[in-house]
N, C-alpha and C positions, 0 to 999 in steps of 0.2 A: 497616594502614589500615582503617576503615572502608568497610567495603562499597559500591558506586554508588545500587546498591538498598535500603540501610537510609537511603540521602542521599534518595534519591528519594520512597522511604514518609515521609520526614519533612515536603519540602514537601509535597507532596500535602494531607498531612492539615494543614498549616497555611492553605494555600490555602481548604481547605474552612471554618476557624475565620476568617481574615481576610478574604479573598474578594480577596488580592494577589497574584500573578506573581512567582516568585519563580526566580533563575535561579543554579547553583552550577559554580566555574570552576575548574580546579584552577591549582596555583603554573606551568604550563607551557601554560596558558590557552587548555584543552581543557574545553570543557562536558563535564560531569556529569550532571548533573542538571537539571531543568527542567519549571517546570509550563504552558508556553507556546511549541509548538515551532514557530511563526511565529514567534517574539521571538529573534535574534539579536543579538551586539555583535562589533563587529569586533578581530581578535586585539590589535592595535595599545593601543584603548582600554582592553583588558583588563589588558597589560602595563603600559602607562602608567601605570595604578592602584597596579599591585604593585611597581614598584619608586619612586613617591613615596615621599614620610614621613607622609601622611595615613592614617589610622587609618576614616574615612568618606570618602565627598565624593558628588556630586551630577553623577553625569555621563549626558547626552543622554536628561534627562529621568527620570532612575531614581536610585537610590541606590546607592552600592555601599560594601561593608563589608568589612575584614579578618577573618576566622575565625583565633587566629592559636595556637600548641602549642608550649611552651616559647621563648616570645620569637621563633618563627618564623611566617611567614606558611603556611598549610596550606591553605586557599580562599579566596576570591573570593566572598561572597553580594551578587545583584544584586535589590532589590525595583524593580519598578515605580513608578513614583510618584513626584510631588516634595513630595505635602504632607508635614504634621508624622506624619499618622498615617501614611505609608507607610512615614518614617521609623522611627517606632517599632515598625510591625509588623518592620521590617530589625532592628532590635534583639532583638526576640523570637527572631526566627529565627537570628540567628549568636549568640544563648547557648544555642539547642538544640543546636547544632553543637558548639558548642565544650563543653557539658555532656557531649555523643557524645563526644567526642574525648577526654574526661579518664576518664570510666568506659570508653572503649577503650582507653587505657595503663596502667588502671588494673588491668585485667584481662592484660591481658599483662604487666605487672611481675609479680602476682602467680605468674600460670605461670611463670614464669622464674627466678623466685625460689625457687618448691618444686621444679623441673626439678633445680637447680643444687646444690638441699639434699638432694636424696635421692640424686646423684651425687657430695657428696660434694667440689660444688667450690668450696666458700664457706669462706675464713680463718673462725674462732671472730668475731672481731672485727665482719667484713662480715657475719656472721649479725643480731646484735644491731643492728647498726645500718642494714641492709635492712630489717629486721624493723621498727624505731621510725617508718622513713619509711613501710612500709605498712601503720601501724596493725597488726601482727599480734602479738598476746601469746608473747611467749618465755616465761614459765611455765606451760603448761598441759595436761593431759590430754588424747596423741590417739593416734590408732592406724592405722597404713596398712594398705589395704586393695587388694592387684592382682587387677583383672578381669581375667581370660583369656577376651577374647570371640569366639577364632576367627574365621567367616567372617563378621562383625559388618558390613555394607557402609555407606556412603554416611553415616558417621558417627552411625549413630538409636541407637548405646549410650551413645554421648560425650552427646548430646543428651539421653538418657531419664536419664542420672546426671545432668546440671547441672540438670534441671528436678525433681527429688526430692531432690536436695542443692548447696541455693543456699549463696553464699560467705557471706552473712548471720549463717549458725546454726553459721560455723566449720568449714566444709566446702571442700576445697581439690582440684578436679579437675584430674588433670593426663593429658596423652595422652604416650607417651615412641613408642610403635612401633605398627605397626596389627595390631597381637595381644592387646596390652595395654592399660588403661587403670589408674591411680594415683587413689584417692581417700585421700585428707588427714582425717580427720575426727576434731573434737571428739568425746569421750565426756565424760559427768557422773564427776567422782569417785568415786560409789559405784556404778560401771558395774561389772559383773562377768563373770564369765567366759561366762552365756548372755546377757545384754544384748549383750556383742558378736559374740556368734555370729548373734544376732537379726538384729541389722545384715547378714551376711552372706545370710542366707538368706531375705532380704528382697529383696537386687539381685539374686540367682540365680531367685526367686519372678516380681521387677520383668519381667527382660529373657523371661523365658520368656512370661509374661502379654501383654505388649505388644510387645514385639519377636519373638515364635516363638522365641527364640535359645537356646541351651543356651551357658551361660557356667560358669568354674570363679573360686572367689573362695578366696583366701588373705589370709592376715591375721598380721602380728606378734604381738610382744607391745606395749602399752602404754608409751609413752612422755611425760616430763614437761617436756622440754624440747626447742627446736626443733632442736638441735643432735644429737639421739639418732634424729631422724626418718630420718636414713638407715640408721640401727640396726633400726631396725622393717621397714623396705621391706626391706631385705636378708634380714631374717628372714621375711617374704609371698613374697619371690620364691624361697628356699628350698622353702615349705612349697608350692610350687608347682609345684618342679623335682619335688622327693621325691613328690607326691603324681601327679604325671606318671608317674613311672618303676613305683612300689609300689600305689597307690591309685586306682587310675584310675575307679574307680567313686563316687566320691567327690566330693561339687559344692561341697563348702565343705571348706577344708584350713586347718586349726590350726597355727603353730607350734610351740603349748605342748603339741600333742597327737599327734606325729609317728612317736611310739613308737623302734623300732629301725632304720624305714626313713632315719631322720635319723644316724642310727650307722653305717650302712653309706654313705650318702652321700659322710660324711667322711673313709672309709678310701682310700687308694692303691691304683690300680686295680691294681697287681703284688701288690701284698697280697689283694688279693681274688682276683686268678686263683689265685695261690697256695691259698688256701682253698681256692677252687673243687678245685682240684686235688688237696688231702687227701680230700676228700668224695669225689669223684664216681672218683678213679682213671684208668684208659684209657678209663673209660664217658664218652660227651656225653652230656650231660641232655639234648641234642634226640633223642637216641635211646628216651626215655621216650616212650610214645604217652599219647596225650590221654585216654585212655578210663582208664588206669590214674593221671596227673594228676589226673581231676576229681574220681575216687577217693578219692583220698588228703587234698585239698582238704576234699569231703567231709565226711570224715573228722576234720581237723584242727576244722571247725565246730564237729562235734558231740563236743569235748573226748575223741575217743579213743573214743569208744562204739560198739563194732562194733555191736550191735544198733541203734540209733535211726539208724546211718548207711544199714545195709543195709536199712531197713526205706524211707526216705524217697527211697534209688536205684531201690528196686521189685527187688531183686536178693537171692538166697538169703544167709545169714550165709556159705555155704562160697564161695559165689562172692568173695565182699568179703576173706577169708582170704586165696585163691587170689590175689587181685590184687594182696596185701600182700605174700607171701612170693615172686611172680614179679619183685617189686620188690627184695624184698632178698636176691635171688639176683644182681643187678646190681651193686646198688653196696652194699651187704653192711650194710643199717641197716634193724631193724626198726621199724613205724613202730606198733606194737604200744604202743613201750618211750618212753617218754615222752623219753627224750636222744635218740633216735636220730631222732623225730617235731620235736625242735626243731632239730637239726642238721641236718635235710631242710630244714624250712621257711628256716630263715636261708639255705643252701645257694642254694635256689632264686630268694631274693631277690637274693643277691647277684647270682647269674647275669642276673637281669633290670637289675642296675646297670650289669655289664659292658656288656650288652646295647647300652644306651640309650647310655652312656660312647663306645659303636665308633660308633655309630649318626650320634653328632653331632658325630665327627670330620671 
């Protein structure tokens, strides 16, 4: 429903244009609203209104009007007044009402509608034809996009995304949990692969600007039909598991860009201990200290280059040697040898899969 307070901002300011009293009752003939709080009507007369068959009438001096929402009565507007013009201004005012009341159902069908399509719980049939009742084009170019805005409070992300992507320009905000938010949004045809990164790093630019927030934005791939929109979301919240677990440093995550963190994702977690367990032997990788880690990291940056790695740690080349070979005295892979530097690194990722897998059991 409609808020008391958007009922209320609305007489007000009609008050101020017509200069009538105007009093709003709901169907259990409890005021709402009111721009006159001397001016009361008794429960009896309010009732009396609402269960006639009269659509106006003229009662102790005032007018009173049905507001009414799919063939149901929904308030009670009372103007003051028995001329023609107090009459009309009561006409003014319960088509504002009831204009609120259609762009407020109008706007919750819509959420309910992409709630239902990106879970996945709409027949093919009920697609199309939700779709034709809300005006929304089932052929067209769009791409989901999931904000992960963490400690996001008192809704000012949900708020900062509806007011830079209004439903006008095909932009479809949806909130599923208070971690997340769902943006729906048209792309042009010859959108490409930085035009929608743009887009991304726009709302992570948006919420840090004006909200202080640190947000992470994931993004499908491209979809041409409405019925594929749960295909893209599935593939945003993917690239947002994976880039959780492997990429953490990372504010805008790619489906189409996910590399091998996407490959390990999809494996069985026994497949992966197993691995783990060819690699690493009776050794735990927690027994690796950090120092010989950030090493090797390091290391991996600079494509293998003992000198450019040792030089950038501040640390001798025999020192940088020493740390490689106290490493492959552990788990017996030099990280020297280009197989054995990729067989680490995969290793290590996967252990951060298992990791996160135990984590959110």
């Amino acid at each position: 429903m409609i808020s008391n307070q958007v009922i209320q901002t609305t007489i007000d300011d009609l008050k101020q244009i017509t200069k009538v009293d105007f009093q709003i009752f709901d169907v259990n003939c409890v005021r709402i609203a009111t721009t006159n709080e001397s001016t009361n009507y008794e429960v009896g007369v309010v009732k009396g209104f609402i269960e006639s068959s009269a659509e106006s009438q003229v009662v102790a001096g005032s007018n009173f009007l049905k507001v009414m929402e799919d063939g149901d009565v929904r308030y009670i507007l009372i103007a003051s007044g028995e001329t023609e013009m107090a009459y009309t201004m009561a006409k003014v005012a319960a088509t504002q009402l009831q204009s609120l009341l259609v762009a407020y159902q109008e706007r919750v069908d819509h959420s309910s509608f992409f709630q239902n399509l990106i879970l996945d719980n709409l027949l093919l049939v009920d697609i199309h034809n939700k779709a034709q009742k809300l005006h929304i084009e089932n052929e067209k170019k769009r791409i989901v996009y999931v904000i992960e805005t963490g400690n996001c409070k008192d809704g000012v992300c949900l708020q900062l995304l509806k007011s830079l992507y209004v439903p006008q320009a095909g932009n479809y905000i949806v909130s599923v949990d208070e971690q997340s938010i769902i943006l729906i949004k048209d792309i042009d045809e010859k959108a490409n692969d930085d035009t929608i990164l743009e887009i991304a790093d726009n709302i992570v630019n948006l919420m840090n600007t004006e909200a202080m927030i640190d947000v992470r934005v994931a993004y499908g791939l491209p979809v041409k039909e409405l019925k594929d929109i749960s295909k893209s979301y599935k593939e945003a919240k993917m690239a947002l598991d994976v880039g959780n677990i492997f990429y953490s440093g990372m504010k805008t995550l790619s489906y189409e860009n996910l590399g091998i963190g996407r490959l390990i994702y999809q494996l069985p977690i026994s497949l992966c201990e197993l691995f783990v367990k060819e690699v690493f032997g009776d050794t735990s990788p927690d027994d690796i200290d950090e120092e010989t880690l950030s090493t090797v990291y390091k290391f991996f940056e600079n494509n293998l280059n003992v000198s450019e790695t040792s030089r950038q740690l501040y640390i001798h080349r025999n020192t940088l040697v020493y740390r490689m070979e106290k490493l492959q005295k552990m788990i017996g892979l030099d990280m020297r040898v280009f197989d054995d530097a990729l067989t680490f690194k995969i290793a290590m990722m996967v252990v951060e899969y298992i990791n996160y897998v135990h984590s959110n059991e």
